[in-house]
N, C-alpha and C positions, 0 to 999 in steps of 0.2 A: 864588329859584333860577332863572337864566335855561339850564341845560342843559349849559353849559360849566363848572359847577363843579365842583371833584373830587370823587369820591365817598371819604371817612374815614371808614374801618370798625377796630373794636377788636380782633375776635378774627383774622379772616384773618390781620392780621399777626401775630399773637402765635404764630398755627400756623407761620409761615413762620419765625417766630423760636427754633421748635422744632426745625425741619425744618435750620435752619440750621446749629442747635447742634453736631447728628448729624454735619453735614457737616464742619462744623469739628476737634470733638473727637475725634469714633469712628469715621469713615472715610477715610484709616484712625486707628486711633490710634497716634500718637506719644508716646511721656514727655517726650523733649525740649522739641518744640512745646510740651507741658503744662508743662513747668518755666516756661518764656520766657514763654508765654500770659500764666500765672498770674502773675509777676514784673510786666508792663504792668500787670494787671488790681490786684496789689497797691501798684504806683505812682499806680495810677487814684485811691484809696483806699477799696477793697475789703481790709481788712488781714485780714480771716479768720469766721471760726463766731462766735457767742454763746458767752460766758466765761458761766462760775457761781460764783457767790462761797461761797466753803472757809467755813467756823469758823475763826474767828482765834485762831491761838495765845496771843494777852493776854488771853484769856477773866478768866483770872482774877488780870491786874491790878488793884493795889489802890493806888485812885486818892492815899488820904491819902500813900502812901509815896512818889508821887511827888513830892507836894507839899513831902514832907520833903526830899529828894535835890535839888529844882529850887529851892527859896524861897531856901534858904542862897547859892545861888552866881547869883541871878537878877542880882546887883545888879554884878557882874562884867563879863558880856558884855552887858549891857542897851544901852550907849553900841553896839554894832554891831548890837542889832537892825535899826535903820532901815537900815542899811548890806546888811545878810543880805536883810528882805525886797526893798530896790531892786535888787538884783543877781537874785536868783531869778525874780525881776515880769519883768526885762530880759531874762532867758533863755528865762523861758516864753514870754513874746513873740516873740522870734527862731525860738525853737523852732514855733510856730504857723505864723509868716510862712513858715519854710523848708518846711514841711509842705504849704501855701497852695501854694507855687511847685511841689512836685514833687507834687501833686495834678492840677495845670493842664496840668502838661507831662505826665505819665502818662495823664491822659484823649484825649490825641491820640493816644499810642503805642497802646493798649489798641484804639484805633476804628479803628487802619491793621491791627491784628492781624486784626481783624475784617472788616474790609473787602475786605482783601486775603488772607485765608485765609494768613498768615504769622505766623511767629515768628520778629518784629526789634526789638529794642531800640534799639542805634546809627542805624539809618539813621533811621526814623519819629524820632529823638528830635532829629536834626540838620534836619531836613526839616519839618518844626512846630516852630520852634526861637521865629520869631518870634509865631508864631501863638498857640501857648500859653505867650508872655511876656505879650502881647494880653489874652490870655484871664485871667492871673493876676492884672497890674493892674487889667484890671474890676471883677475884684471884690473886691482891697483896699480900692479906692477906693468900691466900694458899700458894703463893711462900715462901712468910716470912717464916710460920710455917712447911715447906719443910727445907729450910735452916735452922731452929731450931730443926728439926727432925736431918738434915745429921749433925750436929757439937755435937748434943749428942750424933751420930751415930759413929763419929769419936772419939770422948774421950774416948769411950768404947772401940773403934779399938787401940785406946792405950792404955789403960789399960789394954788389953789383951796381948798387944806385950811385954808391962812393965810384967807380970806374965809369959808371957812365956819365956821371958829372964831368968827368974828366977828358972825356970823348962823346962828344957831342952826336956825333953823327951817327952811335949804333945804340944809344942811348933809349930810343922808344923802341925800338926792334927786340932787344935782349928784355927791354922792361916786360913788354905786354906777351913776349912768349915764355917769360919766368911768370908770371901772374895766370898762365892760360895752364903750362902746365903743374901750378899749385893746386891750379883748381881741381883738374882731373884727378891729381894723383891723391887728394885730401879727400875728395866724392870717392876712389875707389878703395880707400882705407876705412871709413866711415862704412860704405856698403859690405864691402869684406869681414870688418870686425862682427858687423850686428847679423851677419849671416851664418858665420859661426857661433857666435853666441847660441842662435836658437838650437843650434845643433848639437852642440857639446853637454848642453842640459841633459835629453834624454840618453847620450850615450855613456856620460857618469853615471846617471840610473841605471842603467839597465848594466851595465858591466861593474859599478863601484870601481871606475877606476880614478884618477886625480886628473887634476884637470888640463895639464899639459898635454898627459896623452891623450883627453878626448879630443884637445884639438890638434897633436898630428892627423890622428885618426879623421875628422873632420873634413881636416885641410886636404889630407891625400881625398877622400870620399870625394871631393866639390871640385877637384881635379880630374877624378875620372867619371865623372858626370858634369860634365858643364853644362851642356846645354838646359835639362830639367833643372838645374838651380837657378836658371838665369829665368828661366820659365814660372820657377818659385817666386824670385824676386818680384817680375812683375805683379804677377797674382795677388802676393802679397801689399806691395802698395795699392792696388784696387783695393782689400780686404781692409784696408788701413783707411783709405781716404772713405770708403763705407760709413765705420765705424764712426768716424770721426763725424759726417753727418747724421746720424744715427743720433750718437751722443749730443750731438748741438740740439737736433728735434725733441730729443727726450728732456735736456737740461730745461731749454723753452718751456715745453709744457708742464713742465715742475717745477714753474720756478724757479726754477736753478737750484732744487734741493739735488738734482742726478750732478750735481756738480762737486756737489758735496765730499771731502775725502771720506771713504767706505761706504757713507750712505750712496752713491752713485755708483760706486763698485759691486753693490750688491742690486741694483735696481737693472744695470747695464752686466750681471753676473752671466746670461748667455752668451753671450758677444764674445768674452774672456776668454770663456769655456773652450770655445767653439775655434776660435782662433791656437788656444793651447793643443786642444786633439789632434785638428788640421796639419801644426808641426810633427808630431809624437805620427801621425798617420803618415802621414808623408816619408818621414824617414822610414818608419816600417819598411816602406816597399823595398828597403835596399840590402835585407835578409833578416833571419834572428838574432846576430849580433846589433841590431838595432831595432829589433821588437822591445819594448818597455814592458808586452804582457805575456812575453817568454817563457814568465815563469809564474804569473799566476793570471788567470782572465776570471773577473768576475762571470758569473754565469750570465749575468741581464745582458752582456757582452759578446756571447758566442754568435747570436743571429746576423752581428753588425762586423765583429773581426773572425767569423767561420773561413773566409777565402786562404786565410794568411798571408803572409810576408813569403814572396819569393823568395827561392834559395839563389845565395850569390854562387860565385866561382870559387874554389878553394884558395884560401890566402893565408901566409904563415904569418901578418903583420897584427892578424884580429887573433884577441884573445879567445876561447871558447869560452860558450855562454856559460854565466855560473847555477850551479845547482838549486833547488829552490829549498828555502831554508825549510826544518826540520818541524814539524809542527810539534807544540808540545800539548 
């Protein structure tokens, strides 16, 4: 530590991301605001509460009679099986991608909500338009080469099993220490990706850059902070497994209507909030090139981010912050 490094703290911000919430949500409150909020925060993909699973009415289906009803006419439509699952595989797919893309572009509207203490859907969604197309193909294209990682990951899992069929004797040893480290290495892609993610959001916002280089940017940041990100992480699954019973309490007591996609989003809308700010707070602390309110702080704002964002160390790798656009 030469003196000029930021100082990253866990809980300050998480207070401030309390203190934020209040300010957002319940002073005053609005329904509107909370419909539109909640609307971002369910394009975010925030879709609502913890569901519980009923007793299924075919309790007491009886499996032989099926067999009797479905055997006789299998041999029928069997020629359009392959035809039925290719079509359905082909929709689920689309259906994911489409999902993908209005994930990417609702996480920019949800952080101008917040950022800017507004309820807008059209403008934030015209206005991050390319940002979070950026954002979207990043990470089709990390899924891709994820699945091209795990299927050369798997050919080697058998090629190993094919060798050690063949050699009996080193057969469970290479097994169970190829399966030990799949595991780690799968859990520490899995944690790495979703830790960048949260990061690379506010720093496309606040810089408009693309999404590559938020995540150099990111990736070096989480490099020279390990230890506070690991610190994040925990925190973060507390904040998570919270939630998670929170939403179970609240689905219960409603019925299961907080379960509901967007009606649970908007019911469970603090929670989101609060969790969204906590990020955007959190990186603050690691200078103005990662402030989101750099360039404009709502005033109901000042009492709660008055401290500011420490100043980092001078670096030629961050862009300067950009100017705050022109009013007309």
């Amino acid at each position: 530590m030469n003196g000029t490094e930021p100082k990253i703290e866990i809980f300050k911000p998480f207070g401030e991301a309390f203190e934020l919430t209040k300010k957002i949500l319940f002073q005053p409150f609005d329904l509107t605001k909370w419909l539109v909020t909640g609307f971002a925060a369910f394009l975010s993909g925030h879709f609502g509460g913890v569901g519980i699973n009923f007793p299924s009415p075919f309790g007491n289906f009886q499996p032989h009679r099926a067999d009797q009803i479905i055997r006789p006419h299998f041999g029928q439509w069997q020629p359009w099986l392959q035809i039925t699952v290719a079509f359905f595989a082909v929709l689920v797919f689309g259906l994911i991608i489409v999902i993908m893309w209005l994930k990417a572009r609702g996480n920019f509207i949800f952080t101008d909500c917040i950022v800017r203490n507004r309820a807008a859907i059209v403008e934030p969604w015209r206005e991050y338009r390319k940002k979070g197309n950026s954002y979207f193909l990043f990470f089709l294209a990390l899924i891709l080469a994820v699945l091209v990682l795990a299927a050369i990951m798997l050919a080697i899992f058998v090629a190993i099993g094919w060798v050690g069929h063949h050699a009996r004797e080193m057969s469970s040893t290479v097994f169970i220490g190829f399966l030990l480290f799949l595991f780690v290495f799968w859990i520490s892609i899995g944690i790495f990706i979703a830790v960048v993610s949260y990061f690379m959001l506010p720093v496309m916002y606040r810089r408009r850059c693309r999404a590559l280089e938020a995540f150099r940017d990111v990736t070096q940041l989480i490099a020279r902070n390990p230890g506070s990100f690991v610190l994040f992480c925990l925190f973060r699954i507390v904040l998570i497994l919270a939630v998670v019973m929170i939403g179970t309490i609240v689905s219960c007591a409603t019925c299961c209507t907080a379960a509901l996609p967007y009606i649970g989003t908007v019911i469970l809308l603090p929670l989101f909030v609060c969790l969204r700010s906590f990020v955007l707070l959190f990186v603050r602390q690691c200078g103005p090139n990662y402030d989101v309110w750099a360039n404009y702080t709502p005033p109901e704002f000042l009492p709660v981010l008055s401290s500011g964002p420490p100043v980092p160390p001078p670096s030629t790798s961050l862009n300067p912050p950009s100017s705050p656009p022109a009013s007309t």
